[in-house]
C-alpha positions as CSV (number, residue, x, y, z in Angstrom):
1,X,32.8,-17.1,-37.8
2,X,31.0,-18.4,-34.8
3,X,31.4,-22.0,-33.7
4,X,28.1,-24.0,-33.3
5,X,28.1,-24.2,-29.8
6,X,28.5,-20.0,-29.6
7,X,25.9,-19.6,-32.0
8,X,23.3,-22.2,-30.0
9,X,24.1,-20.1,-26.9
10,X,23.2,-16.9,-28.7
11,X,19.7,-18.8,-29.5
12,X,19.0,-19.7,-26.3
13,X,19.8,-16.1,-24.9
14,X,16.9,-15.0,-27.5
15,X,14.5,-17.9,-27.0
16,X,15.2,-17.1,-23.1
17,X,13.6,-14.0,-23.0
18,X,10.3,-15.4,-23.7
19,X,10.0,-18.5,-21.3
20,X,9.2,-17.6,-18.0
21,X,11.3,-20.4,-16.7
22,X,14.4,-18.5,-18.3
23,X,15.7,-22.1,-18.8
24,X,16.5,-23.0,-22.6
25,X,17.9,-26.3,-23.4
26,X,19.1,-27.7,-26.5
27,X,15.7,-29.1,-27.4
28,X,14.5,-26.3,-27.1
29,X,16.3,-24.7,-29.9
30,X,15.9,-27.9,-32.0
31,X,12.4,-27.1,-32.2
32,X,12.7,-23.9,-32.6
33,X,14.4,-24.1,-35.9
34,X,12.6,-27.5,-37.0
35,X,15.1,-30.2,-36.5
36,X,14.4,-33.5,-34.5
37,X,16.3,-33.9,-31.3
38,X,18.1,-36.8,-33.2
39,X,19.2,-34.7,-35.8
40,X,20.2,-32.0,-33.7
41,X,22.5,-33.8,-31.3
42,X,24.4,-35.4,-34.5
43,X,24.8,-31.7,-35.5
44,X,26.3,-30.6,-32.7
45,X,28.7,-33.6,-32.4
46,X,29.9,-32.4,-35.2
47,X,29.8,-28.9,-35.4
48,X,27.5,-29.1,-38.8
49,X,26.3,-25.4,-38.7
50,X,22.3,-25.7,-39.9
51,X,22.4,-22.6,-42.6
52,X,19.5,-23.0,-44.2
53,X,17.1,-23.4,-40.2
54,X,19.5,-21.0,-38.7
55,X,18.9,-18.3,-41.7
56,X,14.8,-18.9,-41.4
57,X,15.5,-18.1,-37.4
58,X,16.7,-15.1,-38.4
59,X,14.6,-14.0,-41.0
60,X,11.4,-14.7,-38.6
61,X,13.1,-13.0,-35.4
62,X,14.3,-10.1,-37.8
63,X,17.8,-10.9,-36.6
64,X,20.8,-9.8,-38.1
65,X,22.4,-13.0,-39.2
66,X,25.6,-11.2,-39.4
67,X,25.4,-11.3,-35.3
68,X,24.0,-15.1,-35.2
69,X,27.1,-15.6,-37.2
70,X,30.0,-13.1,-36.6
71,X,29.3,-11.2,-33.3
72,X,28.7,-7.8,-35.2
73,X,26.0,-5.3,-33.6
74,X,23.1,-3.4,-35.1
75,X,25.7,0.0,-35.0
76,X,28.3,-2.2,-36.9
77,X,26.1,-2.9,-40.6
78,X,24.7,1.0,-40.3
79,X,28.3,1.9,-39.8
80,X,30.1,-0.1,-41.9
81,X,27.2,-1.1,-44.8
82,X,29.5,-1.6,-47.5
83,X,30.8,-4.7,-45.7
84,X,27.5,-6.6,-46.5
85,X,24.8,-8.1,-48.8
86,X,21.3,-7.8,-48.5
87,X,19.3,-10.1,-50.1
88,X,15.6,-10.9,-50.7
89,X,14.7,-14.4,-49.4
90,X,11.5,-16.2,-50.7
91,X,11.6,-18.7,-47.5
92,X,8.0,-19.8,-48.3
93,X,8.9,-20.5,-52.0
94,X,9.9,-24.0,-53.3
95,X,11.6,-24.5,-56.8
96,X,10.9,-27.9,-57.6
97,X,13.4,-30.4,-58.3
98,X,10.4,-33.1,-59.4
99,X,6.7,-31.9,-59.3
100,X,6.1,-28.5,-60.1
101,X,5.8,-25.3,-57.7
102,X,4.3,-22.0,-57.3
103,X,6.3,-18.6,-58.6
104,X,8.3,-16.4,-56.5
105,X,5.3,-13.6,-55.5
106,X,6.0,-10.7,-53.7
107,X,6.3,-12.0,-49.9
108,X,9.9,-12.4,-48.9
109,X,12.3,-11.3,-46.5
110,X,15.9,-8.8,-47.2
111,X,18.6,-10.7,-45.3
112,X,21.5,-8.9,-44.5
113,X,24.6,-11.1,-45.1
114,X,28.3,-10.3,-44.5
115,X,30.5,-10.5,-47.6
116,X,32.5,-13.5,-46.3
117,X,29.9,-15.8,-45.7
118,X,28.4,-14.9,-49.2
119,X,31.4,-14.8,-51.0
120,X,31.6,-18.6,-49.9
121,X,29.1,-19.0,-52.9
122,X,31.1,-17.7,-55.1
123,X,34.6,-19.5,-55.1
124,X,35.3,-17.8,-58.6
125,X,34.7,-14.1,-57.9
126,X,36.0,-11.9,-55.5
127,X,34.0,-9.8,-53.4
128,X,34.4,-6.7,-55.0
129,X,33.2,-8.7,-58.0
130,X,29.8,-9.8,-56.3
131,X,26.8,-7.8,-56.8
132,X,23.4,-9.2,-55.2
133,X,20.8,-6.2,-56.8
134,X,19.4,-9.0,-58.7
135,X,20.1,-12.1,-56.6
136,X,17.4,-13.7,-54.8
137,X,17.9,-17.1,-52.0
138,X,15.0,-19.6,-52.8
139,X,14.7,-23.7,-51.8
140,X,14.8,-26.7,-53.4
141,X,11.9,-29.0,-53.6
142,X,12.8,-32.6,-54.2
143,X,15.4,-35.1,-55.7
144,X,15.4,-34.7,-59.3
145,X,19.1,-32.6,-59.6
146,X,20.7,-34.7,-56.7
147,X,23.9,-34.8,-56.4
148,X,24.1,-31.1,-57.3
149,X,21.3,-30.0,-55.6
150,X,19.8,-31.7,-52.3
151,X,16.6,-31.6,-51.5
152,X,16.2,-28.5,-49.1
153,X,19.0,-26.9,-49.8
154,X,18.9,-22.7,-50.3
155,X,20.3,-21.8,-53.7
156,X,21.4,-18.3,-54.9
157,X,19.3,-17.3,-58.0
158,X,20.8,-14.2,-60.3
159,X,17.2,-12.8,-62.0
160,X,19.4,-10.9,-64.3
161,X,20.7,-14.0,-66.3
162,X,18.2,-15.6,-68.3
163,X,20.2,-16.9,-71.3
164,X,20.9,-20.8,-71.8
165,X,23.9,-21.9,-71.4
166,X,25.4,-25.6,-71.1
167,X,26.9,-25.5,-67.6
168,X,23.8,-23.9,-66.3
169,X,21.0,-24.4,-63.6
170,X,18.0,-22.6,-64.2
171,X,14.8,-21.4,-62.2
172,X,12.1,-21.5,-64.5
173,X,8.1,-20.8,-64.7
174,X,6.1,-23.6,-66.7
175,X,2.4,-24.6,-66.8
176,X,3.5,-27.3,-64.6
177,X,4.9,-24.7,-62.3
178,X,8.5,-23.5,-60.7
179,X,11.0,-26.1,-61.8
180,X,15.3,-26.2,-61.2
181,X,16.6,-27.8,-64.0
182,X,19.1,-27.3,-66.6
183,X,18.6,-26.3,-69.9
184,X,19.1,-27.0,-73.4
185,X,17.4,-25.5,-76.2
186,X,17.0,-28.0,-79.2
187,X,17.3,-27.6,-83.1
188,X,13.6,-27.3,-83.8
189,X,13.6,-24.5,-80.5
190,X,12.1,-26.3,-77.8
191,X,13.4,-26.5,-74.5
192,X,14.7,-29.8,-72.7
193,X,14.1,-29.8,-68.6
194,X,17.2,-31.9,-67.7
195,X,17.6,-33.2,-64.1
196,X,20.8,-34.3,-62.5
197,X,19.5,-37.3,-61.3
198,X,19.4,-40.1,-63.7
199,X,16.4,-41.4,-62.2
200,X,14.3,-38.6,-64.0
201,X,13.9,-38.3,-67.4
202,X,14.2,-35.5,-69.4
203,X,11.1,-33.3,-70.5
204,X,10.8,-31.5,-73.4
205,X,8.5,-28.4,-73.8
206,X,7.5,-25.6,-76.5
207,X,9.5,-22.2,-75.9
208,X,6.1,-20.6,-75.2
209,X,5.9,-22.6,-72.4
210,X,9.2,-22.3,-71.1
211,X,10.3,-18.3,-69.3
212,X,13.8,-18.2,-67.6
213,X,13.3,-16.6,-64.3
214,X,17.0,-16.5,-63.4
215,X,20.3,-18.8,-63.3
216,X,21.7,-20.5,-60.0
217,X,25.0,-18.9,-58.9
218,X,25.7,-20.3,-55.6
219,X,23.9,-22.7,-52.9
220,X,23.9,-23.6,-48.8
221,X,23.3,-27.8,-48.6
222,X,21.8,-28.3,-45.6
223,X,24.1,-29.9,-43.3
């Protein structure tokens, strides 16, 4: 995979071809994907690779992030599709980790994603194992399932799996709104919202009020 600086030069070469200067510097690109000059420069110091802004870059330029990441060409994923994922990302979707959020709607974008990076998220499957028809990339809005889950992370939901189960994280649709939580269903049937964080307390609703839109498989912290 690319090394922070290659893939900040490869941003510059897009942003490039629409300032009439030609000149791109590096805060240039830190605005460009949302991050403060501060934060930026501690990034590249360290060679933290932003995933999450560098995946909305690509989603809004309609970039293959296989090339942002790997150096592969357009010709390369029609030629060699099998070698990738495509995935629908909600980038304007927020499932909340404290107050509640909106649901997942119909405006998203299909990223294309090479099986190495993807199968990153997955420690416990091969990539032959992996199937993404029903996995969908969404954010996280808020505190409540800290350390697990930082706020404005991108986590990996599978739609497909909507069944409670003890070590699970959930996505799920309340009155209250979208909410990541996990689950446990008590002896009387209703449904316990618990967060990570030990600062939030645990909420308890009626099944009715409760639908399971889809467990949490893998994640990208931001960095």
């Amino acid at each position: 995979m690319n090394a922070f600086n290659e893939i900040i030069e490869k941003i510059k070469d897009v942003i490039s071809n629409e300032s009439d200067s030609g000149k791109v510097f590096d805060k240039d690109v830190a605005a460009e994907l949302g991050i403060s000059q501060a934060t930026f420069a501690t990034m590249k110091k360290r060679g933290a690779v932003p995933y999450k802004e560098l995946m909305e870059f690509c989603a809004r330029r309609k970039l293959s992030i296989n090339w942002l990441f790997f150096d592969q060409s357009a010709g390369m994923l029609v030629e060699e599709t099998e070698k990738f994922f495509r995935v629908k990302y909600f980038s304007s979707v927020r499932a909340s980790a404290g107050g509640g959020a909106e649901g997942f709607g119909e405006d998203y974008e299909t990223v294309t994603i090479d099986k190495k990076l993807i199968s990153s998220f997955f420690p416990n499957m091969s990539a032959d194992e992996i199937s993404t028809k029903n996995i969908e990339a969404i954010h996280v809005d808020g505190e409540s399932m800290e350390p697990t889950l930082q706020n404005g992370s991108i986590v990996f939901v599978d739609r497909d799996k909507n069944e409670i189960s003890r070590d699970g994280i959930f996505i799920v649709s309340t009155p209250g709104g979208l909410f990541i939580k996990r689950l446990n269903r008590k002896v009387d049937g209703a449904i316990e919202l618990i967060s990570d964080n030990k600062l939030y307390s645990p909420e308890v609703l009626a099944p009715d009020e409760v639908k399971i839109l889809g467990k949490v498989v893998g994640g990208v912290e931001r960095l």
